[in-house]
N, C-alpha and C positions, 0 to 999 in steps of 0.2 A: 478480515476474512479473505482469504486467497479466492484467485480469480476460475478455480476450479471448484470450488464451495459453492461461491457463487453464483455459478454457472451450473450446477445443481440442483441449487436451492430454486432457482428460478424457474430449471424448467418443471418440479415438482411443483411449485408453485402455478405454474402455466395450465398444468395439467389437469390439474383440480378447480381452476376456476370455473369448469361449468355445472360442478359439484354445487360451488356457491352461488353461483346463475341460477340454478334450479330451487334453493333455497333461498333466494331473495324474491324468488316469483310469488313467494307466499307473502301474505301480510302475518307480520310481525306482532302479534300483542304482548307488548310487554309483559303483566301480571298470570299470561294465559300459561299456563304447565303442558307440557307437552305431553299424548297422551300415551303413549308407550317409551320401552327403552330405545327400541331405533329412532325414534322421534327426536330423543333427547340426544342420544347421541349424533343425529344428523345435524340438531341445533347447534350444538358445541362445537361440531368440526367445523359448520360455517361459520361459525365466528371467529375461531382459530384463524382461521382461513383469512380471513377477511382481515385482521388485524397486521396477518404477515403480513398480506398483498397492498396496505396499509405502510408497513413500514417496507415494503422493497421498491415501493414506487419510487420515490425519491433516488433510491441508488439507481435503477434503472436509470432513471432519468439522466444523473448523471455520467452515467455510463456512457450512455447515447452523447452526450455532449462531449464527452475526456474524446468518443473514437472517434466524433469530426475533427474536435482539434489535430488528432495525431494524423490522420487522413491526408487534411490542411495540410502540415508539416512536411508531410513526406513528398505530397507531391512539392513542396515548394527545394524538398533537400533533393530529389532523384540526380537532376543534372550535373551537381555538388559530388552525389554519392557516385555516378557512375563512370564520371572523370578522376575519382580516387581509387575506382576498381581498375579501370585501364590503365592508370601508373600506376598502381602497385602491382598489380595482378604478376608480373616479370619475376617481381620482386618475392614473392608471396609463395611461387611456384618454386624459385630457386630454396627459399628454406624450406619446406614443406618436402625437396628432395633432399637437400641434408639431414633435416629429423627424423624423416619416415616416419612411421607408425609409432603412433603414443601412447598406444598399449605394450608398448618395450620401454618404456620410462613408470618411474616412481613419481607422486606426484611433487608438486616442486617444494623445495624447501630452503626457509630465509634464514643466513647465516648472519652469526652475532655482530658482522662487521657491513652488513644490510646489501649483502649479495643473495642473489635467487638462483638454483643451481635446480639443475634437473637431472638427476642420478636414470644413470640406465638397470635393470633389471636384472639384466646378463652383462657383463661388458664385453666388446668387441673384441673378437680373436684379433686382428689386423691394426688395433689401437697403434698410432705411433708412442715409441717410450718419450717420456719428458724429458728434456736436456738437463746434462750434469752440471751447467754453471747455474742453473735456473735452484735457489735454496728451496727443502720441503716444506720449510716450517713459518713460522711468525718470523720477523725481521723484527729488532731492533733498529732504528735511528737515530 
């Protein structure tokens, strides 16, 4: 289940539990028939209800432990991470002026010989041409 599902399901779930709060304040008789169709159907939903919240505990729960760990982590990686943003950042700036905008590129694409190439859209009017000793094709060796 993606973490947008999830995160859905939960707070529908969230939403409704005083739906099932209000239907646990009753005592429950087993063999007892409930005595209309809202009845029956309020019974049904709380049980539905409760069986989710039933099985989403657990993920929660997990949930809540996965986000200290990564919490943990990050604060343990910041000083790491932000000594690789200040040497690179130079670095990061200078291509980011030569690509420009990546909405002028095609997305990339891996050639048979395991290069990754990124085709521009339009090509640049001002393109330098390719030198003439430089061959077009496959080389033999």
């Amino acid at each position: 289940m993606c973490f947008r599902m999830r995160q859905r399901f939960l707070i529908a779930t969230l939403m409704l539990l005083p739906v099932t709060a209000m239907a646990q304040d009753e005592p429950l008789i087993e063999h007892a028939e409930p005595q209309s169709g809202f009845e029956r159907m309020q019974r049904g939903f709380g049980m539905i209800f409760e069986g989710l919240r039933e099985e989403v505990d657990p993920t929660v729960d997990g949930l809540k432990d996965k986000a200290g760990e990564l919490r943990d982590k990050a604060r343990e990686m910041a000083p790491e991470m932000r000594e690789w943003v200040e040497s690179m950042g130079p670095a990061l700036r200078d291509l980011a002026d030569k690509i420009g905008d990546l909405n002028d590129y095609h997305a990339p694409e891996k050639l048979p010989n395991g290069d990754i190439i990124l085709r521009r859209k339009q090509p640049l009017l001002d393109a330098p041409e390719p030198p003439m000793d430089v061959p077009m094709g496959p080389t033999d060796i």
